[in-house]
C-alpha positions in Angstrom: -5.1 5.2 4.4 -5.3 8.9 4.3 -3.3 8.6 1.0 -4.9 5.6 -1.2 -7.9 6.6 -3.2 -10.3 4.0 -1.9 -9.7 3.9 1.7 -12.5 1.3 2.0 -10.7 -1.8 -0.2 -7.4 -1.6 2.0 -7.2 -5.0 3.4 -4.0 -5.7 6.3 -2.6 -9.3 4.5 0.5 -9.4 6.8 1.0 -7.7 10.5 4.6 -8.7 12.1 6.4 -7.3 15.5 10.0 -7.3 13.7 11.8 -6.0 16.9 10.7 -4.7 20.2 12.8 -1.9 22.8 12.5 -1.8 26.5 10.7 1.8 26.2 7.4 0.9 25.0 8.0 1.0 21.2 7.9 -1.5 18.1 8.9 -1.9 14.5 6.2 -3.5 12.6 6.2 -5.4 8.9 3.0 -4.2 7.5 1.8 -6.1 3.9 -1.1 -4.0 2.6 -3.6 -4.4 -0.2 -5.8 -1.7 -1.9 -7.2 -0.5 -5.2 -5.8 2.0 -6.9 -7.6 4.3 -9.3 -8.3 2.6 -11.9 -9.8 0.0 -9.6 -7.0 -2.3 -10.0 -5.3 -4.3 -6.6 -1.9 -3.1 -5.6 0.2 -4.7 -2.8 2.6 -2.7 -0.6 5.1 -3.3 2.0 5.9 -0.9 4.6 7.7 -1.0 8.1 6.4 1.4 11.4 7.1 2.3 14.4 4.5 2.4 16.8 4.9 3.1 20.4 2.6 2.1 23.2 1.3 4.0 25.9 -0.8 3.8 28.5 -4.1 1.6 26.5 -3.4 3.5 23.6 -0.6 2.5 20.4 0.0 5.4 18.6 1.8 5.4 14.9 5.3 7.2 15.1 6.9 6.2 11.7 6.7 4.7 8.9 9.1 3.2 5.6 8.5 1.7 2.6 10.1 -2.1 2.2 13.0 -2.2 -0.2 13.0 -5.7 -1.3 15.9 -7.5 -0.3 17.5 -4.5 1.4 15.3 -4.8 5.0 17.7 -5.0 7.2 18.8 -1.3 6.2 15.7 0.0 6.1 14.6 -1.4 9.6 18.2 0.2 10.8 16.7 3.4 9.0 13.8 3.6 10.7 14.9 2.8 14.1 17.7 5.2 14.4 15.2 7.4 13.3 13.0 7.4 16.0 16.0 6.9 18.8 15.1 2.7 19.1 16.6 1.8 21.7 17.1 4.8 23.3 14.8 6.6 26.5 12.5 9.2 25.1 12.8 12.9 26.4 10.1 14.1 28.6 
């Protein structure tokens, strides 16, 4: 939201849990509206890693969505944030 210039019209279409590990993280399908500025609607697709802990979820990573080419960019994302994998101390 930080990015979009009307943080107000962003509207969450889509939230999915793609694939969970057993150390408290997630990769999430995110489908996302907002205007742009011209005050036209554009639709995006993204994928994050969010990890939970304790009562709070806190954002780690995101991608955008390649259409057609997911698979590699969930593969992306999670070997980027050690998926799978116990999280130094």
């Amino acid at each position: 939201e930080d990015h979009l210039k009307n943080p107000a019209s962003v509207t969450y279409n889509k939230a999915e849990v793609v694939e969970k590990d057993k150390y408290n993280r997630a990769v999430v399908h995110l489908n996302v509206s907002a205007q742009n500025g011209f005050g036209g609607w554009k639709r995006n697709d993204f994928y994050v890693c969010l990890r939970v802990n304790g009562d709070r979820i806190q954002f780690v990573r995101s991608m955008p969505f390649v259409t057609g080419n997911n698979k590699k960019q969930i593969e992306m994302l999670k070997s980027l944030n050690n998926f799978g994998k116990k999280p130094p101390k």
